[in-house]
C-alpha positions as CSV (number, residue, x, y, z in Angstrom):
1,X,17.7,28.7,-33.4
2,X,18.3,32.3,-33.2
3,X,22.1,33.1,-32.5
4,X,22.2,36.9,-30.1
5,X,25.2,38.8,-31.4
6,X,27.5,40.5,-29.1
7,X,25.5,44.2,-29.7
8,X,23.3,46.6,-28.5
9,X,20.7,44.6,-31.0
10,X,21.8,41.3,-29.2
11,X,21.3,43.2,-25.4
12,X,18.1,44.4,-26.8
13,X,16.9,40.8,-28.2
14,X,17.5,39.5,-25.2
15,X,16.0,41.6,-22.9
16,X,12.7,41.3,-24.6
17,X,13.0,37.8,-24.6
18,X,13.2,37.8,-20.6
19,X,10.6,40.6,-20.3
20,X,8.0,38.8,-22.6
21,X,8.5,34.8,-21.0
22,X,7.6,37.1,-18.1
23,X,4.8,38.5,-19.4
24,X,3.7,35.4,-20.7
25,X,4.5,33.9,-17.2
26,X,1.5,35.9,-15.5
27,X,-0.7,35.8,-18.3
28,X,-1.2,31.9,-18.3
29,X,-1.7,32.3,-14.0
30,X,-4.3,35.2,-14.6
31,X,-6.1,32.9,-17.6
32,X,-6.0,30.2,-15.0
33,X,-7.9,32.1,-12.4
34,X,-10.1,33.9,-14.9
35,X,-11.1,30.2,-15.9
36,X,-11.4,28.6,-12.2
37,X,-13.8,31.9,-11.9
38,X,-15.4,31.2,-15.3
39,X,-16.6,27.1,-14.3
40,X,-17.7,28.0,-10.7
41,X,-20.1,30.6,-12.7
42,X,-21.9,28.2,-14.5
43,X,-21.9,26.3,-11.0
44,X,-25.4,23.7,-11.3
45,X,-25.6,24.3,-15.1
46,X,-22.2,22.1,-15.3
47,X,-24.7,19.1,-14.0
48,X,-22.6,16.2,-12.7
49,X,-19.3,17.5,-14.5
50,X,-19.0,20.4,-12.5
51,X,-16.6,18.2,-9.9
52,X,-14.2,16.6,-12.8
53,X,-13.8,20.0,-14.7
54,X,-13.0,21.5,-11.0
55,X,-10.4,18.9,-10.9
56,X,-9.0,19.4,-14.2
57,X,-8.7,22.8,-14.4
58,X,-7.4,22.7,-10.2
59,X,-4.8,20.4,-12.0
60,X,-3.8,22.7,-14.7
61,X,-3.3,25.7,-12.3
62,X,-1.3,23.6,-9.8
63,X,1.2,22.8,-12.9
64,X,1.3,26.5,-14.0
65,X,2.2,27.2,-10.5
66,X,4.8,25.0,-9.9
67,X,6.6,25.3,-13.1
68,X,5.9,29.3,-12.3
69,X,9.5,29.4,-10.6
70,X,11.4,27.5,-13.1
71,X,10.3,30.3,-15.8
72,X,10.9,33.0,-12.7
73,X,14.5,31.9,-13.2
74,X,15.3,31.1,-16.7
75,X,14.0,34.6,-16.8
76,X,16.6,36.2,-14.5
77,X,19.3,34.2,-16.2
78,X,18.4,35.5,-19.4
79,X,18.6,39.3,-18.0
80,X,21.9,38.2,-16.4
81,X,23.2,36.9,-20.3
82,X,22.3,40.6,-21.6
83,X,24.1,42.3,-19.0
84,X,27.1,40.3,-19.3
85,X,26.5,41.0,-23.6
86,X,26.1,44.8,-22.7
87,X,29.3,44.5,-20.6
88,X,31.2,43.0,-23.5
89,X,30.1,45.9,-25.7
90,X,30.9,48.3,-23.4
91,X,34.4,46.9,-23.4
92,X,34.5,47.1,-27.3
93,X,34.5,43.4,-27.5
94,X,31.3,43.6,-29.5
95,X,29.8,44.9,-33.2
């Protein structure tokens, strides 16, 4: 497990973090929607499975959304972390 040291390194580390499970966070919705779009394209050619993968991929979405806020927070804690880090440093607490 990485350790963030009390530093401008550790402020920056962690601020990246946050800003790239953020990042993440809307890439996996917009994949999700680019793939609901993608199976309603091949609409008849799907045959009988065109209902089930609708289903699956419905499914799939509706978790992404709902675990959407969890990652919306762990997010904002994680920006809340470095400025408490970047307040320590500014006090000279830090390397």
């Amino acid at each position: 497990m990485a350790k963030y040291g009390i530093s401008n390194e550790g402020v920056q580390s962690l601020n990246q973090l946050a800003s790239d499970m953020s990042k993440l966070n809307d890439d996996i919705e917009k994949a999700g929607k680019t793939l609901k779009s993608t199976v309603s394209g091949y609409g008849d050619g799907l045959g009988i499975y065109e209902e089930q993968i609708n289903e699956l991929v419905d499914s799939v979405n509706a978790a992404q959304e709902s675990g959407r806020e969890s990652v919306e927070q762990l997010t904002a804690s994680i920006k809340k972390l470095a400025q408490n880090v970047q307040d320590l440093v500014s006090a000279g607490l830090g390397s």
